[in-house]
C-alpha positions as CSV (number, residue, x, y, z in Angstrom):
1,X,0.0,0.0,0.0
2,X,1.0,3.5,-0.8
3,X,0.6,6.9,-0.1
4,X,-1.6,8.6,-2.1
5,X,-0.8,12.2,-3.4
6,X,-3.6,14.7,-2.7
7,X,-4.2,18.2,-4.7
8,X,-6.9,20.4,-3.2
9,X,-9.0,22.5,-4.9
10,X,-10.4,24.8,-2.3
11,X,-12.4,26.8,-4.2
12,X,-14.0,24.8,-5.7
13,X,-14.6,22.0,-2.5
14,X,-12.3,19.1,-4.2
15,X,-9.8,16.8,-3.0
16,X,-8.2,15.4,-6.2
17,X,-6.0,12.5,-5.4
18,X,-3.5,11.0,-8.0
19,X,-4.0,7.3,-9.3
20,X,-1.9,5.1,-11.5
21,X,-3.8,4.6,-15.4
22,X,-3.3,0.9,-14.6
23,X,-5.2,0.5,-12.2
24,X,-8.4,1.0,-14.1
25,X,-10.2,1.9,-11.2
26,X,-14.2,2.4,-10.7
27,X,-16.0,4.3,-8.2
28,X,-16.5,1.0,-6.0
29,X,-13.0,0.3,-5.7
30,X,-12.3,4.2,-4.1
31,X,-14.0,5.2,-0.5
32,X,-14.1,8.3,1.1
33,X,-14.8,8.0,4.5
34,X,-15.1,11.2,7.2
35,X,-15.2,9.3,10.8
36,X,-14.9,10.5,14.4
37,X,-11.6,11.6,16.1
38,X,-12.7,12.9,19.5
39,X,-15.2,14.5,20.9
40,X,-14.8,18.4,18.5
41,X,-13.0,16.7,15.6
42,X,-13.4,14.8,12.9
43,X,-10.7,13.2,10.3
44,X,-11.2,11.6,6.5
45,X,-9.4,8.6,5.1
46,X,-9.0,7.7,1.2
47,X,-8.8,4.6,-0.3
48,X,-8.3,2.8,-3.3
49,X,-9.1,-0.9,-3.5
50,X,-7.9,-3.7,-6.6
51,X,-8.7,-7.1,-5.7
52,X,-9.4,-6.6,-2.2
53,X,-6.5,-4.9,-1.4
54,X,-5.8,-1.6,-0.4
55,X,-3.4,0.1,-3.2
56,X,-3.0,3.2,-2.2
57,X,-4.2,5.5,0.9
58,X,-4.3,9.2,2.4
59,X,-5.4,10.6,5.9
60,X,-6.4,13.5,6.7
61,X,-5.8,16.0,9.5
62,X,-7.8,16.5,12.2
63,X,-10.6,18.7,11.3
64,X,-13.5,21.1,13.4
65,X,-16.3,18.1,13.8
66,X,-19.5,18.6,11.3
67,X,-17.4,20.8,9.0
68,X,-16.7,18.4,5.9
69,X,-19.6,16.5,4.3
70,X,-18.7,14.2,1.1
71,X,-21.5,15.3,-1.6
72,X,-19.7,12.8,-4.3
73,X,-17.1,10.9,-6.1
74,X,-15.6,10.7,-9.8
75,X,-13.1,8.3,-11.0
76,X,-11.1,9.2,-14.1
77,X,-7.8,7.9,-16.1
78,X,-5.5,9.0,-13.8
79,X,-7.3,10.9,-10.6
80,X,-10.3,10.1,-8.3
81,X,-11.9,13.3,-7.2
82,X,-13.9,13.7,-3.8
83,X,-16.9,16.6,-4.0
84,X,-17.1,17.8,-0.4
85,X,-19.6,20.7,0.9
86,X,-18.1,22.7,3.9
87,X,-20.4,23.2,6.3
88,X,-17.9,25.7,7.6
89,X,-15.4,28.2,6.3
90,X,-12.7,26.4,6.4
91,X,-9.4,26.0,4.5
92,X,-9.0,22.2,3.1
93,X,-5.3,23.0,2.7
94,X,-4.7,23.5,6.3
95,X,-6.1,19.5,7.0
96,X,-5.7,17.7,3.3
């Protein structure tokens, strides 16, 4: 498994994170999954899946609890991009 390169678009509310052509990756072999850290935070993990097994990962930063919420997920040639919708003003750069 590998470390996943991330690219944020904050303006736009997009994570786009890098992905090897070869792969040949769908949307259900990448998750996107915003889970609790403590009591006021939050954190996200991304993962792409081949054959059952986890190819490549990234992990957020702690983040203000309720801030994030995933709205979708596209899957091209060579990038998987997470839609989020920020439920506050905050800067993705400073956590993704």
């Amino acid at each position: 498994m590998s470390d996943v390169n991330c690219v944020v678009d904050n303006a736009r509310s997009k994570l786009v994170y890098e992905k090897p052509a070869e792969l040949n990756l769908t949307k259900r072999d990448v998750a996107f999954n915003i889970s609790s850290y403590d009591s006021n935070q939050d954190n996200a993990t991304f993962e792409m899946v081949k054959n059952g097994e986890v190819v490549g990962s990234h992990q957020s930063q702690p983040f203000p609890k309720g801030a994030l919420k995933q709205t979708g997920i596209e899957v091209t040639a060579v990038s998987c991009i997470v839609k989020l919708k920020k439920n506050s003003p905050i800067d993705l750069n400073e956590y993704f």
